[in-house]
N, C-alpha and C positions, 0 to 999 in steps of 0.2 A: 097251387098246382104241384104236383109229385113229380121230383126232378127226375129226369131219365136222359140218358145219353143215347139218340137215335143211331143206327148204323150208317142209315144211307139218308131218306127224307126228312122234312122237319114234321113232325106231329101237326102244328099247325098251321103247315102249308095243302093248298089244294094241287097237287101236284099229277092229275091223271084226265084225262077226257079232254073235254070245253073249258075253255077258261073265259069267264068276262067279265069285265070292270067299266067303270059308268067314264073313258074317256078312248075306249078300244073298238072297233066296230066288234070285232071277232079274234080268239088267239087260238091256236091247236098244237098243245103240247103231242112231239110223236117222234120217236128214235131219238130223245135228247136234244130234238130241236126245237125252236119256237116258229112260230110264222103268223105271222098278225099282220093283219091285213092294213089298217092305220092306226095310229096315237100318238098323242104328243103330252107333254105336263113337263112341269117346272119345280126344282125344288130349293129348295132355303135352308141352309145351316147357319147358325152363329158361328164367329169364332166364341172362347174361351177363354175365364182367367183361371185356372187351378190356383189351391192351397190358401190363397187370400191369408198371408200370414202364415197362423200356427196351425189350419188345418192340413196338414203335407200329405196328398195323395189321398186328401178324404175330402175338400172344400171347391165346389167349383159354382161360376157364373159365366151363363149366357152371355153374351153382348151385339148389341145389335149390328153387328158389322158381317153379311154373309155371305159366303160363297152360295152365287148362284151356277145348276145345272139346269140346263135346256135340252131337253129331250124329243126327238120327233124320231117314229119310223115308218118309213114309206117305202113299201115293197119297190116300188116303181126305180128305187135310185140303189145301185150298185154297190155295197160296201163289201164284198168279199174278200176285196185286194189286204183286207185287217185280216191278223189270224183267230180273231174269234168276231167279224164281222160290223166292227164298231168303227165309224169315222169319224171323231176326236179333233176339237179348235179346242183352245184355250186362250183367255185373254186376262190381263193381271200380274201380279204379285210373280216374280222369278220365271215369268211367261217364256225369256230365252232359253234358259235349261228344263223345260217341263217338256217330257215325252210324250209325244202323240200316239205311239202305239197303244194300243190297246192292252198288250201284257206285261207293259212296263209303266205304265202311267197309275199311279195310287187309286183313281177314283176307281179307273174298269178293272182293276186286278181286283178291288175288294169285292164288285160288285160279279166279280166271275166268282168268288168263293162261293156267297152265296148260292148264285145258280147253280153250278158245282152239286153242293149241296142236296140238293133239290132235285138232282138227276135232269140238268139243262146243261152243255157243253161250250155252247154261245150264245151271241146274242141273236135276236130276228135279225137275217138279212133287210135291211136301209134304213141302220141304226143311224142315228146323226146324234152325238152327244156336244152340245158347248158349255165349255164350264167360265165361268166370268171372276177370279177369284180378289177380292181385295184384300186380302189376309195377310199379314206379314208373313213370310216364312221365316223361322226359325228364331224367331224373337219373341215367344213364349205367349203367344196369343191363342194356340188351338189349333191351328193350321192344319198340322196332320190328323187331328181330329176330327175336323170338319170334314177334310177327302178321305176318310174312312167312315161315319156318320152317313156320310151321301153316299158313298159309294153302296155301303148295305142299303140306305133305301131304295136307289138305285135299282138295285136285285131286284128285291123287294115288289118294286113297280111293273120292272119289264115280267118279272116272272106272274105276276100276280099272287102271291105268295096270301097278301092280306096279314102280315106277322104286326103284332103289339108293335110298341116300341121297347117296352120292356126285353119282348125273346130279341129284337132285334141288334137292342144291345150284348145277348150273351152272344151275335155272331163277331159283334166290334170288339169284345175283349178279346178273344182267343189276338186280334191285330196291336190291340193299343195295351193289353194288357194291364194298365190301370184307370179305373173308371172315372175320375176326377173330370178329365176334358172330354170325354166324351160322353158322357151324361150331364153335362151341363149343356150340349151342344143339341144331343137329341132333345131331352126334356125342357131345358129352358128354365131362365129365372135364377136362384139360388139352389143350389143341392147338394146333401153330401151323400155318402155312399160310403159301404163297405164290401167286401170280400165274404163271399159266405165259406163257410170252411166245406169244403166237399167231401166226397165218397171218394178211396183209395181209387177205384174206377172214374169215377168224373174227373178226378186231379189227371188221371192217367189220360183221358179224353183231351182234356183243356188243355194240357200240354205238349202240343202238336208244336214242331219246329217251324216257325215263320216261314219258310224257304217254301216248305210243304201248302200252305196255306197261299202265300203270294210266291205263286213259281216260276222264276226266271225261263230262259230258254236251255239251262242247263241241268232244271231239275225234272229228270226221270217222269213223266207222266204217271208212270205207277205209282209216283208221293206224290201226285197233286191231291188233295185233303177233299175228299167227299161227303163226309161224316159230321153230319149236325154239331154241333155245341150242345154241352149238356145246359140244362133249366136252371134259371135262376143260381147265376154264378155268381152275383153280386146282389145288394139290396140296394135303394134307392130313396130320399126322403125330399121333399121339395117345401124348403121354408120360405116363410114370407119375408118381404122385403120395404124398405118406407123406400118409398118413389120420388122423395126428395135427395134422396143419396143418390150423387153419378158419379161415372168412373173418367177420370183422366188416366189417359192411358199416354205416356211418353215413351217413345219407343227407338231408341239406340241405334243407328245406321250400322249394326254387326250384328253377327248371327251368336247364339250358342246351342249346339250339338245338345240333346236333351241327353245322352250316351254322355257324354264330357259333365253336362251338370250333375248328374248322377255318380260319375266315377270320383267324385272330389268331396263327398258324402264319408262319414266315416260308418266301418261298419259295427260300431256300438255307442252307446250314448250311454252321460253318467244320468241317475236317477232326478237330480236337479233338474235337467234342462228338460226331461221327460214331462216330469210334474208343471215345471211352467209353461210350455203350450197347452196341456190338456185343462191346466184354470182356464186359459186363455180360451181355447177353444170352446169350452162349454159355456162361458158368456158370450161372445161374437156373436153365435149363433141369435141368441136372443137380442140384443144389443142393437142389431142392426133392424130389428123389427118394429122397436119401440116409435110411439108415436111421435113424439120428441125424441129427435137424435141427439144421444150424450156423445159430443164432440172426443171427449178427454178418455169417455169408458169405452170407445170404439179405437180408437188412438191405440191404447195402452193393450186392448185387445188383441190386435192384430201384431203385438211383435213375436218375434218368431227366435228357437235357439236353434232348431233342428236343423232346418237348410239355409238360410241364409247367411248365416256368418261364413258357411265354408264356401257356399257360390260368388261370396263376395272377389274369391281368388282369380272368377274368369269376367269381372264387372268393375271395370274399372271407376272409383267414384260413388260404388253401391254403399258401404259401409256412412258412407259422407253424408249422402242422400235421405239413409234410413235415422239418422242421428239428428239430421237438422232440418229437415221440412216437419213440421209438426204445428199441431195447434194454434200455439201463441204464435210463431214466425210467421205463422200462414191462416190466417181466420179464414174457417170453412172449413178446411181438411181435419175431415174425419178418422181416416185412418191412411197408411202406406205400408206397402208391401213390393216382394218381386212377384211379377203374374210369371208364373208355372216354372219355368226351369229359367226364366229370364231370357235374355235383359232388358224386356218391357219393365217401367215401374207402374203398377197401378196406385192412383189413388183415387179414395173415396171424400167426395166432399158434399156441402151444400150449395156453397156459392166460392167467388173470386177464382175461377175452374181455368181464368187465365194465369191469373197470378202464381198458381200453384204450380202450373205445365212450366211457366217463366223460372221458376227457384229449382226445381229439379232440373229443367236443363242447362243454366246455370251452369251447378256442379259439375253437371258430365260436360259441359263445355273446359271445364277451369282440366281436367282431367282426359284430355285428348277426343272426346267422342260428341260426335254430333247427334242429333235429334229430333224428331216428329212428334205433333201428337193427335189425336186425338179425343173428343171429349165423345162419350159416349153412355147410351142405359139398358137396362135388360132385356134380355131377347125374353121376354117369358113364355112365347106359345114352341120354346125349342127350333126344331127340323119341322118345316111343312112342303106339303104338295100342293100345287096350284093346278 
């Protein structure tokens, strides 16, 4: 498809007349409003492991852990009192600090962009949105991945738009801005991805200021962002995976700021440490595929120069972690990493997935920080609608 930056609607949105979908009686788009008579669906995101090691901002997996959205609208019931008509429960994961309005809450803000987009202003009045999220926040599982993933399909659904997942991911970059977690999250399974190099004009489009895109109450209506995403702003590849490999995920009772993991990044690398992820990288990829899992060529795979040693500064016990759970210490574990910006630690193993959860936490116990885990496998069918 020939990329183009739309001014106002998406190309392949049906945005005019009758709109209907096999779970709506009836929808009538008219004055930038919707009105649908009933519907209800359900959707499913994974969370997320970005980087898996040495792929940094190129390597993610699905995992089967999801934030569910529950959707019903029924004219019959009152939601006006929202300012864009949406009445919002939430259960889960940071449930005390999650905002229930509609312009401040992650899922309905992204999923206004879209409609935005599309020349829709709000939602059908007797919208009922419940989101059920088990997701850690901030402990490098995907989280805001997922409530931005949903939140576009979201759009998506209510508008009936009918978009790929593909375009619907160049609505989530313009939000997440790197596609690692959120194309692990839409698509599912193992994927890496890139960045396509765009048109001075597309660069000029995709570089809308966040504020614009998710607008508080203080930004200007006239910068609330109307204007499609340009096409195919990133590329996509989804490799295979042996099914005998699962993920323990240990996950650190403290947050880290993906803002904070990033700022501790330096901004050059020497050619060494460039060169040893990218060996690394381009066997993992395969490595993980094979029919027999090489315990030791997955291991050795996954270590990483690029960001881990400097995130080790906000993980207390990371450096300890990544040095001594290994192979021989620990039969079965395949490989270990930090999942996305931390301080979850993923590992991949075959078996003893307790033993393993047991030795990493451990450390971050000997090291002031308590721990959960989870054992978990891949989400493969990504984002779905029910």
């Amino acid at each position: 498809m020939e990329r183009n930056w739309v001014a106002s609607c998406d190309q392949d949105s049906v945005v005019y007349g009758c709109l209907y979908d096999s779970k709506s009686t009836f929808t009538e788009k008219n004055s930038n409003t919707l009105n649908i008579m009933s519907t209800s669906f359900k959707l499913k995101v994974p969370a997320s492991s970005a980087n898996i090691g040495p792929g940094f901002d190129v390597l993610g997996i699905g995992l089967n852990l999801y934030l569910e959205i529950e959707v019903k609208v029924d004219p019959s019931v009152d939601t006006s009192a929202d300012k864009y008509n949406a009445k919002l429960s939430y259960d889960g994961e940071g449930a005390a600090g999650v905002p229930l309005q509609s312009e401040k809450n992650l899922v309905t803000q992204t999923a206004m962009y879209i409609l935005r987009c599309n020349g829709i202003d709000k939602f059908p009045n007797g919208t009922q949105i419940y989101v059920n999220n088990p997701i850690p926040l901030g402990r490098g599982l995907g989280s805001s991945g997922a409530a931005i993933v949903g939140g576009i399909m979201l759009g998506n659904e209510i508008g009936g738009f009918k978009l790929s997942k593909e375009r619907m991911l160049d609505y989530a970059l313009l939000i997440e801005r790197h596609p690692d977690n959120i194309a692990a999250a839409m698509l599912g399974g193992f994927v890496g991805s890139y960045l396509n190099e765009l048109s001075a004009e597309e660069t000029d489009a995709k570089s809308v200021p966040l504020e614009h895109i998710l607008p508080d109450e203080l930004t200007p209506v006239e910068n609330h962002e109307t204007r499609a995403p340009p096409f195919e702003i990133a590329q996509y590849v989804q490799y295979n995976w042996n099914k005998q490999i699962r993920c323990v995920t240990v996950i650190p009772k403290f947050e880290v700021k993906t803002d904070d993991a990033r700022a501790v990044l330096p901004e050059l690398y020497n050619k060494e440490d460039i060169v040893f992820n990218l060996q690394r990288l381009a066997v993992l990829t395969t490595a993980l595929t094979l029919e027999k899992p090489n315990h030791k060529m997955i291991y050795e795979s996954m270590r990483d120069k690029i960001h881990q040693p400097y995130r080790a500064l906000l993980i207390p016990g990371l450096t300890r972690v990544l040095e001594e759970v290994t192979p021989t210490s620990d039969p079965g574990l395949c490989g270990i990493c930090l999942s996305g910006a931390g301080p979850t630690i993923l590992c991949l193993a075959t078996e003893n997935f307790e033993q393993i959860a047991d030795s990493v936490i451990g450390i971050f116990k000997e090291n002031g920080v308590e721990c959960s885990w989870k054992l978990l496998d891949l989400a493969y069918e990504g984002a779905t609608v029910e």
